[in-house]
N, C-alpha and C positions, 0 to 999 in steps of 0.2 A: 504494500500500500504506500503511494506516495503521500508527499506532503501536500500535495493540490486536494488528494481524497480525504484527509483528513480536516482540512479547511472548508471543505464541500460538507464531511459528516457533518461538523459544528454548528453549520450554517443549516443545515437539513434543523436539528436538534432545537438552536434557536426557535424555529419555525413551531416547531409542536409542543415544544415546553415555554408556556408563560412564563414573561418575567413576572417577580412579583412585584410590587408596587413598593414603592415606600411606605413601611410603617405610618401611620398615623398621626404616632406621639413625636416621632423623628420630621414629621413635614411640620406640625407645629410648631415645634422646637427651634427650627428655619426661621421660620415664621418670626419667631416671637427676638429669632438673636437679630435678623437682617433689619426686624421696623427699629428694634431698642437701638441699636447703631446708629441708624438714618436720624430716628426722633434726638441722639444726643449731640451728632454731628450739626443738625441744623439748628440746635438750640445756639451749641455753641461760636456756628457761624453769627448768630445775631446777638448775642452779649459779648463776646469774646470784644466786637469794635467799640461798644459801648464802655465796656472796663476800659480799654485804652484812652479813650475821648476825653474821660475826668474822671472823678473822685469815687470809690467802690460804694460808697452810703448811699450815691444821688443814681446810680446804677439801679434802670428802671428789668429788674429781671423774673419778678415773680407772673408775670403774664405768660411770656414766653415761655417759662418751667413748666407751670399748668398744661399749656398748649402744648409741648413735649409729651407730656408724662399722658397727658388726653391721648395725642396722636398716635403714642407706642401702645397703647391699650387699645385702640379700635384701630389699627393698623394691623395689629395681629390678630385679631379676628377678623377683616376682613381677606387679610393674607392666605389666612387658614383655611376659610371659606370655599376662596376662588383656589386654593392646592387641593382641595376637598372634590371640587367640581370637577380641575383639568384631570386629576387621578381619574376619574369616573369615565370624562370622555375619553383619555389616553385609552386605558382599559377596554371601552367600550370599539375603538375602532382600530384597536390592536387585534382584541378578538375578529372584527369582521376581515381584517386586513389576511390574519391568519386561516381563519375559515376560508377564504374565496383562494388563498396560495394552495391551501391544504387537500382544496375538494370535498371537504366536509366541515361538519361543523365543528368549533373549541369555542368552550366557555368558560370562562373564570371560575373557578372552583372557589378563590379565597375571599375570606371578607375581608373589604379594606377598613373597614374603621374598629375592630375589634383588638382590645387591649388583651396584654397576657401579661405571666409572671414576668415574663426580659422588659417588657416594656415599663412594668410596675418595680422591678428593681432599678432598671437604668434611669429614669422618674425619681425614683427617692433617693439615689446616688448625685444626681442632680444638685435636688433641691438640698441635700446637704451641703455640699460644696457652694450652693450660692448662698446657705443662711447661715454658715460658717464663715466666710467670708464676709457676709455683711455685719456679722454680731463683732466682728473685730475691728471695722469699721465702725461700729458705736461709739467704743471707748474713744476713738479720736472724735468725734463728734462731742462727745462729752466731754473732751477737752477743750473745745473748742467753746462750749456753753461756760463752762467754770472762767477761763479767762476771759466772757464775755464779748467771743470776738463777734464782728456786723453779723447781723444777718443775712449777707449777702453770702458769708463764707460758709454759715452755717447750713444754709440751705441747701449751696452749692457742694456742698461735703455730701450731704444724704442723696441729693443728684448722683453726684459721682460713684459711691459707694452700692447704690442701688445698680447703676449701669453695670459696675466691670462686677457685683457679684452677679448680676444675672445673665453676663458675655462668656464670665467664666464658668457657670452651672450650665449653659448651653453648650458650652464646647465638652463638657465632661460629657454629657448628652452623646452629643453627637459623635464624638469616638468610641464611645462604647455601642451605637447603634455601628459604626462602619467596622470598629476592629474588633469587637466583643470587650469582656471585662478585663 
């Protein structure tokens, strides 16, 4: 058997074995690192000029924070949503695409939104790693309150702390969905 035939088998096999989908909790998980990024990224394009311009007290930032912290909450849900829908039609005319290659019919056997134990371990492996990180975050926040510093810093602390533990509980995520535990 050559190398052509074995390139041919693979390619046969592709054809009649479904991929499966992305997990669920792992298209969320996307979901939820790509909007929290975008939402801190853009916050920080429009205070970032502000703090330069003058003084951190007269730094007008608690709109913009809200409007972040809004945007990354209903941006992952509608992220989710529409990853939710293209699964379904990917799915859907993957099967018809393989069915009409095949001459018969293939239909998805698996359910895409069904959680299990790997999903429910890789989830609380997560969310430890981001609420561990943020509880250590606190203590600097609270230091930050004892020495009374502006509220612009203090705010901007639970800002940040929120982001990189929830950037970082999603990448633990997300490599334990791509490489296991």
């Amino acid at each position: 058997m050559t190398a052509s035939d074995d390139r041919a088998s693979d390619k046969a096999n592709e054809l009649t074995e479904p991929r499966a989908p992305m997990p669920f909790g792992e298209r969320n998980v996307w979901a939820s690192a790509i909007v929290t990024l975008i939402a801190s990224i853009v916050y920080l394009i429009v205070v970032v000029p502000r703090v330069i311009e003058g003084p951190v007290d007269e730094v007008s930032w608690v709109v913009p924070m809200a409007w972040a912290i809004g945007g990354a909450f209903a941006g992952t849900i509608l992220l989710s949503i529409l990853g939710a829908i293209g699964s379904e039609v990917d799915g859907a005319i993957g099967a018809a695409i393989r069915s009409s290659l095949m001459g018969r019919e293939t239909k998805r056997n698996f359910p895409l939104h069904a959680e299990d134990v790997r999903d429910r371990e890789i989830r609380q492996r997560g969310e430890f790693r981001t609420l561990s990180d943020m509880s250590s975050g606190l203590f600097f926040i609270l230091i930050l309150a004892i020495i009374d510093a502006d509220s612009f810093w203090v705010g901007n602390a639970v800002l940040l702390i929120g982001t990189v533990g929830n950037l970082k509980g999603s990448a633990v995520k997300i490599r334990a969905y791509r490489r296991g535990f």
